[in-house]
C-alpha positions, 0 to 999 in steps of 0.5 A: 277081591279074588273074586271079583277079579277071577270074575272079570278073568272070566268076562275077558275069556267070554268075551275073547271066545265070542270075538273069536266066534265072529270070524276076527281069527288073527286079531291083533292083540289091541283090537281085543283090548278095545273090542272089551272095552266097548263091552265094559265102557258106557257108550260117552266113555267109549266115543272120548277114548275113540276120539283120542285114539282117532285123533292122534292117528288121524294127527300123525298121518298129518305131520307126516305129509308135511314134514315129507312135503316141506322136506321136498320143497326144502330141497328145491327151493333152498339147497339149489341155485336159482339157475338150476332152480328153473329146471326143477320148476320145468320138471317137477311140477310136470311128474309130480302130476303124471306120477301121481296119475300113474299111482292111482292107475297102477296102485289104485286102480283108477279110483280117485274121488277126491276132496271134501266131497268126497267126504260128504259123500260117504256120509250122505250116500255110503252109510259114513263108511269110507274104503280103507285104502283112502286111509293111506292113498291121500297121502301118498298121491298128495304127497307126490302132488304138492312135494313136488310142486302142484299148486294145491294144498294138503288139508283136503287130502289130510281131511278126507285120511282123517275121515278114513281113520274114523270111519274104519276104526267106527266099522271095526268097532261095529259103532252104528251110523250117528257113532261112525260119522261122528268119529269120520268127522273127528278124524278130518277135524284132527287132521285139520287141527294137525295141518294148522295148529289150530284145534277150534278151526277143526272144529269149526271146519267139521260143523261148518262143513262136514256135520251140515244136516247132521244133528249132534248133540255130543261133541266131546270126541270132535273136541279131544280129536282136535286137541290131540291132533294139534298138539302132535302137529306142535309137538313133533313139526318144525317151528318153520313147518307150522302155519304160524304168524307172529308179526301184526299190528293192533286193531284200530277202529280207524282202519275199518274201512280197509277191512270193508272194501277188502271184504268186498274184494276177497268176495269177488276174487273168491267168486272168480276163483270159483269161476275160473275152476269150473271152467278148467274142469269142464276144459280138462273133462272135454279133451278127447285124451287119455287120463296119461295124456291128460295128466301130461298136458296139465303137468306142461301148462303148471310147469311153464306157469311156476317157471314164470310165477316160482310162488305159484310153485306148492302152496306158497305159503312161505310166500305169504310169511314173506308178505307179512314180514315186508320181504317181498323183494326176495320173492321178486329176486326169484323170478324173471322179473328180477331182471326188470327194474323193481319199483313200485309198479313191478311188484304190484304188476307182479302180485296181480299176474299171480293171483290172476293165474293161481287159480289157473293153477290150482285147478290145472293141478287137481283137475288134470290127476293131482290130489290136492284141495283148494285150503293152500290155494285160498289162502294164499290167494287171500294173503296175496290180495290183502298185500296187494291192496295194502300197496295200492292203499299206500300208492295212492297216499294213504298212511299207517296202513295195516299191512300185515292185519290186511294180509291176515284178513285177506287169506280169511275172506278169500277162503271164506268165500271160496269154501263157503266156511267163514267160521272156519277161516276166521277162527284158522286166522285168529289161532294162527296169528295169535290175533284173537284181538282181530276178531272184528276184521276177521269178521267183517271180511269173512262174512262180507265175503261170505255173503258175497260168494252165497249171492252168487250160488247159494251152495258151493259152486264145488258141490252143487252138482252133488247137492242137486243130484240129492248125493250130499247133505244141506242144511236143509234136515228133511230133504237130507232125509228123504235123499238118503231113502231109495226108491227101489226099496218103496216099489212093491214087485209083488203087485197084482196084475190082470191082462186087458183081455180079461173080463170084470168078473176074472177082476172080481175073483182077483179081488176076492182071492187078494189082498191088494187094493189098486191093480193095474191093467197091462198087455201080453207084452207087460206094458201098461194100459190102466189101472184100477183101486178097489173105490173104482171096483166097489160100484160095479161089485154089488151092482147085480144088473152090472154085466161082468161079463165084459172087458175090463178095458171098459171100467179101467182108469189112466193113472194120474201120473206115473212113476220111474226108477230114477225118480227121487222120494222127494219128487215121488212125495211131491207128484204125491201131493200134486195128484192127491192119491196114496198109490202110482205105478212105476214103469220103465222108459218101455212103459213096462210095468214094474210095480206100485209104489205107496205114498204110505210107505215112503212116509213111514220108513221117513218116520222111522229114519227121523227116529234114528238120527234124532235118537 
């Protein structure tokens, strides 16, 4: 028994003077822990125990931006009068984007890519390699943003902390490419399950949506990740802090449907949700103004908008509690409309002014210098719309609608169709309510939406540019592949070259010394004119009665096609196969020769980076 302990003494003293040999001098005492763990654990234990770990941090870094946002808003909305209320609406939703603009200039110098494309970015272009700053900046700027009042939501940046936790704690570990992106994905999945107390809607919002053509076939670590951040979001934030529901009605197929046209509503809205962001983007991108200024115009229109609309004010979703619980009228009492007769009409006109200009909102909040995501936002959009056509229903004459089921499967569909993720929401909904009994509804509405939002644009409006642009991954597997291959890396600089004032036999002595087999033919100025493959050279090579004597201008062919730089591999592939040959020149916009590139070549690094994600 000595022996075998002063044995693994041993290894532990080996294993410390290498880790030490690696240039870590300072290490912290926990880092050499799991440093000789990852030596002694087989790979699966490794990745469980890095999912817990991740999880819990990435989880923790959850409950702390919502307990310091719910704080905020505790404050402003509860401990002041209304009276005095309208200034903090005037005020503070105004600095909160102009500080938050000033941190990222100040403290982060100006770096501000947000969202989950920020996330599907880094995997796709960046190796799963996330900067360390984003392990913190998120929530800082987020927590400035939405604490004080920005019409967005905290699971974005909570997601794309998570993600920055995993990707980090995979580098510091030396974990490869498949190992780092999955534990990238389950620290956003445990900082989802952190915001919703939902541990499945993790999961699913990490295959759904960060994991898409990525193949995996262990998922453990996504799972216990979930778990642990879900149950520190249980453990240690306030009942009235969760996203939880516990008032709904049982499902009857009668009402289904309700839940049929509210699918096709929630679809609609999501589209012009969608819309009504692209356009304030490309507004806000317009402006000939400083990034300050910017920030200070947005601030003015969110201000004057939750002034008049107070549930527009943060995420809102004690908003939609209130809906399910029939408190509207205290939402109203809040506002200028309180002053107006409230009936029937008012609190429809009412709800139908605030969805309207919620998604103005939201996008004036994140496009103008906040950081906030468009979770909050959809969802309370959806819950408004489902109250809404719930009133409508009962207005017209309709009895026993399910006003609560309705707004349940309002906030799904509309998050469905505005995040393209229906397994997402409809998994968020059935563990926030305990209403796993309305699977049916939740589907019908989700996928309805869903459906609707995919007519429209087959890939999120939010990241088409990316998707187009070959910058983010699809489920399409082969084209993700060759997206992530580098044109650079194929152009063979070292290509044999001979001037047009040469005549064929100087090419024969080329031919003869080398050991290519394609040339090409360019001026004194490096442009090119032709170029020439051995098949073109080998009739004239044992033709003695051919005179070599003249120029090869007169034997040189025009290439079938020519090749850029910023040509992408799929394209490269596809003017491959259209011209029918295994090698092209590159040229510049100058038409300067730069090189060859082989169709052969781009083939095999593909085989090999299909080896590497299928291992």
């Amino acid at each position: 028994m000595k022996i075998h302990n002063k044995k693994k003494y041993l290894s532990f003293l080996k294993f410390k003077r290498d880790f030490q040999k690696y240039g870590l001098e300072k290490a912290r005492s926990y880092e050499l822990i799991l440093h000789w763990l990852n030596n002694r654990l087989s790979r699966n234990q490794f990745l469980v125990l890095s999912g817990i770990l991740v999880g819990c941090t990435a989880g923790l870094a959850g409950v702390i931006l919502k307990t310091l946002v719910h704080n905020i808003h505790y404050f402003i909305t509860n401990k002041v009068h209304f009276e005095y209320q309208i200034l903090f609406y005037i005020v503070f939703p105004f600095l909160g984007i102009v500080l938050t603009t000033m941190i990222v200039l100040t403290l982060f110098k100006g770096q501000d890519r947000k969202g989950i494309g920020a996330i599907l970015y880094e995997i796709a272009q960046n190796s799963s390699i996330v900067a360390s700053v984003k392990m913190y900046s998120q929530v800082i700027q987020s927590a400035v943003t939405v604490g004080l009042g920005g019409s967005a939501g905290l699971e974005s940046p909570i997601a794309v902390t998570g993600a920055a936790i995993g990707s980090n704690y995979a580098q510091t570990y030396r974990l490869n490419y498949k190992e780092r992106t999955l534990l990238l994905a389950a620290g956003a999945t445990a900082g989802i399950a952190s915001a919703f107390n939902a541990p499945i809607a993790g999961i699913m919002f990490a295959f759904e949506i960060l994991l898409t053509g990525v193949v995996f076939t262990d998922f453990i670590p996504l799972v216990v990740a979930a778990v642990c951040g879900s149950l520190l979001s249980r453990i240690l934030l306030q009942e009235d802090v969760l996203f939880r529901f516990y008032t709904r009605d049982a499902f009857n197929y009668k009402n289904v449907p309700y839940y049929l046209i509210l699918g096709i509503v929630t679809g609609l809205y999501a589209r012009y949700f969608v819309i009504i962001s692209q356009k304030v983007e490309h507004f806000i991108k317009g402006l000939q103004l400083s990034r300050m200024r910017k920030a200070m115009f947005g601030g003015a229109v969110l201000s004057l908008l939750c002034v008049l609309f107070p549930p527009l004010f943060g995420e809102g979703y004690e908003t939609v509690k209130a809906f399910t619980n029939g408190d509207t009228h205290s939402i109203i009492e809040n506002s200028f409309f309180r002053y107006f007769e409230i009936g029937e009409w008012t609190i429809i006109i009412f709800l139908v002014l605030i969805l309207l200009l919620k998604a103005f909102a939201t996008s004036f909040t994140i496009f103008s210098g906040g950081n906030g995501g468009n979770f909050a936002p959809s969802l309370f959009a959806g819950g408004t719309l489902g109250y809404l056509f719930a009133l409508v229903c009962q207005h017209i004459g309709f009895e026993d609608v399910p006003v609560t089921n309705l707004v349940l499967v309002g906030m799904a569909g509309a998050m469905s169709g505005v995040l393209y993720a229906p397994l997402t929401a409809i998994f968020l909904i059935a563990e926030s309510s305990f209403g796993y009994d309305l699977f049916i509804p939740l589907m019908i509405v989700s996928v309805m939406s869903y459906l609707i939002a995919k007519w429209f644009s087959p890939i999120s409006p939010e990241l088409k540019s990316l998707a187009d642009e070959g910058k983010i991954f699809t489920n399409k597997h082969d084209k993700n592949l060759l997206f992530a291959l580098r044109t650079d890396d194929f152009i063979d600089k070292y290509s044999q070259t001979i001037p047009e004032s040469s005549s064929v036999s100087e090419l024969f002595e080329l031919v003869k010394n080398g050991n290519k087999n394609i040339f090409a033919i360019v001026d004194e100025n490096r442009k090119l004119k032709g170029v020439l493959t051995l098949d073109d050279i080998r009739p004239y090579l044992f033709n003695k009665e051919f005179d070599a004597s003249q120029s090869v201008i007169n034997i040189m062919k025009a290439p079938p096609a020519v090749l850029h730089p910023e040509n992408r591999p799929l394209d490269i592939l596809q003017t491959f196969d259209d011209t029918g040959v295994w090698n092209l020149p590159v040229v510049n916009e100058n038409n300067d020769f730069i090189g060859f590139i082989s169709k052969s070549s781009i083939l095999m690094s593909y085989r090999q980076l299909l080896k590497e994600y299928s291992d």
